[in-house]
N, C-alpha and C positions, 0 to 999 in steps of 0.2 A: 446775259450769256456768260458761260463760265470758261474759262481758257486754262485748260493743265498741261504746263510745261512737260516739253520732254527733252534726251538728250539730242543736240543739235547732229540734224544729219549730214554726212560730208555726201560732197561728191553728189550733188541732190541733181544735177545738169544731165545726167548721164539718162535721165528718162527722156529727153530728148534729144540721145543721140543713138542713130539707126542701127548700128551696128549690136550695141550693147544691147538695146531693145529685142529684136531682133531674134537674137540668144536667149534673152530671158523667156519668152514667150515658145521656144524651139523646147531649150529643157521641160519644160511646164505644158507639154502641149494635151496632156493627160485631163489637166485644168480644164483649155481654153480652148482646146480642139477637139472633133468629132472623133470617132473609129477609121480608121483608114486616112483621115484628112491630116493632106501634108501642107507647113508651111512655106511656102515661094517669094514674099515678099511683106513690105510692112509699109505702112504707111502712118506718118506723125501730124497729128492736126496739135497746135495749142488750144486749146478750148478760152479755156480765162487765165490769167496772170495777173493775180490782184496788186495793181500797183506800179506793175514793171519789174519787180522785184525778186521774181521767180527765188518764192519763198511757200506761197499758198497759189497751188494752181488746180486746174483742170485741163485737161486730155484726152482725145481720142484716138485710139491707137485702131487705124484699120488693117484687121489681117487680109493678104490676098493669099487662098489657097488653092490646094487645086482642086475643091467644091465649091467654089465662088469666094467672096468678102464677106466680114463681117468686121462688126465694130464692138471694138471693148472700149467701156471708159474707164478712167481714173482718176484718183485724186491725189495729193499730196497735200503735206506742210510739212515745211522744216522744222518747226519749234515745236508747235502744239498740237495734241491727240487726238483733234478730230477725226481722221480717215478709221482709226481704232476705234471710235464712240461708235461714230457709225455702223461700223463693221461688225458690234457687239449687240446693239440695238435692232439691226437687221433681222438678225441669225436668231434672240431671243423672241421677238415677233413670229418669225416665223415658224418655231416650237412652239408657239401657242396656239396655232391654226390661223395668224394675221399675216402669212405671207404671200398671198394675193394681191395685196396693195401695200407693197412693202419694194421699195428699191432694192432690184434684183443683184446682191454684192455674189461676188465669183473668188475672191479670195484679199485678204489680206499680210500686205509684205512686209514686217517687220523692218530689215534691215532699212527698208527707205521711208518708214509710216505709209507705208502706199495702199489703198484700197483699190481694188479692179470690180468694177460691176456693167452687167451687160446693157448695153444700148437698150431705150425704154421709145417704143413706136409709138409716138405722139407729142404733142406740143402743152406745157402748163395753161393751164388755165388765164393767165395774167396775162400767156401772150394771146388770147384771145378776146383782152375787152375793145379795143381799138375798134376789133369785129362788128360789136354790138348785139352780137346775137346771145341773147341770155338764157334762153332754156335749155341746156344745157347744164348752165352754171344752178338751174335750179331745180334740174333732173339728181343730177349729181349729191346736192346739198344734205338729204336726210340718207343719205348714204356714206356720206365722207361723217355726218356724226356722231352716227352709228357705228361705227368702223372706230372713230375716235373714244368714244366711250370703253370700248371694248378694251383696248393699247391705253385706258389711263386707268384699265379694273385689275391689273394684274400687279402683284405683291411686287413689295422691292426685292431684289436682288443683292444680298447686302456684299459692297466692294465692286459691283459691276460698274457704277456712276458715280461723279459726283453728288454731295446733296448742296441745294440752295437752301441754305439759312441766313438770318439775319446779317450774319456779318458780310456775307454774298452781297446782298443783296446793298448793303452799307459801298461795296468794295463797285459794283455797277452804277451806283449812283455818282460816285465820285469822278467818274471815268465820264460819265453824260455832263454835271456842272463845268468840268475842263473845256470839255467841247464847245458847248454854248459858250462860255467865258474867254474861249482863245478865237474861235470862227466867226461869231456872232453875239458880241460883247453886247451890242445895242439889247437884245432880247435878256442878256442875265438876268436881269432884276426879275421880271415878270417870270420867269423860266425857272429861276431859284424860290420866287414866291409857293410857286403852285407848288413844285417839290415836296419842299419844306409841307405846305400843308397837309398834303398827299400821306407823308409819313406822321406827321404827327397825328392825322386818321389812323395810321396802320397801329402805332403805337399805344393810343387808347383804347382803340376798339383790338384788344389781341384777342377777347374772347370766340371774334368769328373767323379767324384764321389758325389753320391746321397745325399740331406738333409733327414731331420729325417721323412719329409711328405711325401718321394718316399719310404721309408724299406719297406717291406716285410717279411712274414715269411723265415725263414732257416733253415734248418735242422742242420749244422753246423759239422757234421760226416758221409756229402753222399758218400758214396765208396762200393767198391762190397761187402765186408765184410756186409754190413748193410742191403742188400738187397738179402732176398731169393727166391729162386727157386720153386715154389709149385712143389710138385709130387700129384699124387691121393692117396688118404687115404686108405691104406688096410685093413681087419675088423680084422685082429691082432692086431692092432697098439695101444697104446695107445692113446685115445682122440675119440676114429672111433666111438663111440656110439650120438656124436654129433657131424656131419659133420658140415662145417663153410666154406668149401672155395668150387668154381665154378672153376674148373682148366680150363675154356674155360677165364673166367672176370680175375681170378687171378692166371695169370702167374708168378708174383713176390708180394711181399710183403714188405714193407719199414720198418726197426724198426729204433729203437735206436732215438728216437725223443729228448730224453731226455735234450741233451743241444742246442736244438733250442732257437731264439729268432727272437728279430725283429734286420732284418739289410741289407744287401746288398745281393739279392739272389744270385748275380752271386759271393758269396764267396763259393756255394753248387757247380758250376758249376766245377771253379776253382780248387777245391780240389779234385773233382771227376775225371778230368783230368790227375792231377799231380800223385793222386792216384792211378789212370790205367798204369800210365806211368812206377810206381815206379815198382807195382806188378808183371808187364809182366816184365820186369828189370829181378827182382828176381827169378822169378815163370819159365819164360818161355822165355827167350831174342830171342832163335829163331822164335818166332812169334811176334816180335816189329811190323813188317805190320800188325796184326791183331790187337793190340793196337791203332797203327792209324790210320785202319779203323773204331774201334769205337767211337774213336773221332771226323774224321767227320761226322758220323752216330749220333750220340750224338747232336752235335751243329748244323747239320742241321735239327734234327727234334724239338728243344726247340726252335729257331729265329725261323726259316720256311723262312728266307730271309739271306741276307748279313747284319752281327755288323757292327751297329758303330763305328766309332773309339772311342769315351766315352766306348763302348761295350768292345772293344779291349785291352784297357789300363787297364780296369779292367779284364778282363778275365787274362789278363797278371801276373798283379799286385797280383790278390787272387792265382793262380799256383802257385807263384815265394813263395808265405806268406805261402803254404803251405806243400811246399817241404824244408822252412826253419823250419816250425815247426816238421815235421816229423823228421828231423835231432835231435833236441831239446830233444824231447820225444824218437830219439830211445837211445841219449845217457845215460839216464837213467834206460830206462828199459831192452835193450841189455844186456843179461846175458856174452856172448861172445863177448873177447874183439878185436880179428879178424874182429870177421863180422861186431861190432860195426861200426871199424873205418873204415874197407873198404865201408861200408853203409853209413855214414858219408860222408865219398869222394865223395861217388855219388852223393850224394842227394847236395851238395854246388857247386860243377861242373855244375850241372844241372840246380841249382838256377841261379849262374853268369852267365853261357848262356841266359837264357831268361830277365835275368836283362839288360843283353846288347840289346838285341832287346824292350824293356819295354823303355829304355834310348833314345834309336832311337825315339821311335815312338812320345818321347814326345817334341820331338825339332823339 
């Protein structure tokens, strides 16, 4: 992921406090409100607050007016541009005809990095494995490819994004060895072994990996988590007074744009893989055949043909990157230090497998 500073925002508290809200939304009703609809009151949920920190959060702000409720969300951070990636990401999708399945943003507020986007009638994917019911997850599949294919065809935008280059890429790696190295010292060696191998694949073999004139957009956090489920809007619901989705066009919904950039699409692919691989693991091991069916369901409807082997090695090379970062980041944020390190195991097991087959393919 790539993280671009910005100037630190004062005063960042004031999104949750009623009064000020309140006003903001009163000015701006042009935005967020109907013809004729007045606003009467406001309601503040905290959504997330990574940390306690109220630095990077999420929100929902429910308006009560005098046509019923509705719900805005929003995002912040204090430091860094994601609610702006987002916001930029959205808006160019959706000029391309991919705003169907594009998280519905409603405006972005400078002054606080703030992005406002409407309430999305439905639950992620993710929170439905526990369910077990998978057809769905496999109805869905050659749709969410196809859709992805489309958002990784379209030209760069030169100065709308960051680009991932080597040095990037140098600068995330460093950031994951600390991690393992400070949370989960016992795992370094083994953690830092595979690494190391990993890039010194990427290093020999540069012939099958892209220059800076092939990148593409990337979403850079494609996994079922990030991708919801439409249901139909019921006229209880909060938001129901301004329907927004086609549950025939918008089956699912993409969010979380936020740390995209330009760089290698098939690192969205990659992760989305490793990603299914890890959750049905977790979630539901007795249906691993249903994980990879969606995986061929998956990669045969984004080619539409047989990878290249350039295709291959990368496909390979971003799974392997990103079952080492998931390790990374769960050692840290794994509250349980059981599950940690049994999670741990899996996930470096599972790397060194595909690493040996990655090593094969390149000799």
């Amino acid at each position: 992921m790539i993280f671009v500073r910005i100037k630190k925002v004062k005063n960042i508290k004031r999104i949750l406090n009623k009064e000020y809200m309140f006003l903001f939304f009163k000015k701006r009703n042009k935005k967020f409100l109907l013809k004729n609809e007045q606003l009467i009151d406001l309601k503040i949920h905290l959504v997330r607050n990574f940390r306690n920190k109220f630095t990077n959060m999420s929100l929902n702000y429910e308006l009560i007016t005098n046509k019923g409720n509705k719900c805005i969300r929003a995002r912040i951070h204090k430091y860094q541009n994601l609610p702006e990636r987002e916001w930029k990401i959205a808006n160019v999708l959706k000029k391309q005809g991919l705003g169907e399945n594009v998280i519905p943003v409603m405006e972005y507020f400078r002054p606080l990095n703030m992005l406002f986007y409407s309430e999305i009638p439905g639950n992620s994917f993710e929170e439905l494995f526990p369910k077990k019911k998978f057809n769905s997850f496999i109805k869905a599949t050659p749709l969410i490819a196809q859709w992805l294919k489309k958002a990784h065809s379209l030209k760069q935008k030169p100065g709308l994004l960051p680009i991932k280059d080597l040095s990037q890429e140098k600068k995330e790696r460093r950031h994951w060895f600390f991690l393992v190295k400070k949370c989960t010292p016992q795992f370094y060696p083994i953690f830092s072994k595979l690494l190391k191998e990993l890039w010194r694949f990427r290093l020999k073999n540069s012939n099958y990996f892209l220059n800076r004139s092939q990148f593409r957009l990337v979403h850079s956090d494609f996994h079922w988590g990030n991708i919801i489920k439409i249901h139909p809007v019921k006229s209880a619901e909060c938001g129901a007074a301004k329907p927004q989705f086609n549950r025939v066009k918008n089956q699912f919904v993409v969010i979380d744009f936020c740390y995209g950039f330009y760089g290698d699409p098939l690192e969205d692919i990659g992760g989305f893989l490793a990603q299914n691989d890890s959750m049905f693991r977790y979630h539901a091991v007795e249906f691993l055949p249903v994980a990879d069916k969606i995986r061929k369901s998956f990669l045969k409807n984004y080619f539409q043909n047989i990878p290249s082997q350039s295709e291959k090695a990368r496909l390979l090379y971003f799974e392997i990157q990103k079952k080492l970062e998931m390790a990374a980041i769960l050692s840290f944020l794994e509250p349980d230090e059981e599950g940690k390190v049994i999670g741990i195991e899996k996930l470096l097991k599972e790397a060194q497998h595909k690493l040996n087959i990655l090593i094969h393919l390149g000799t």
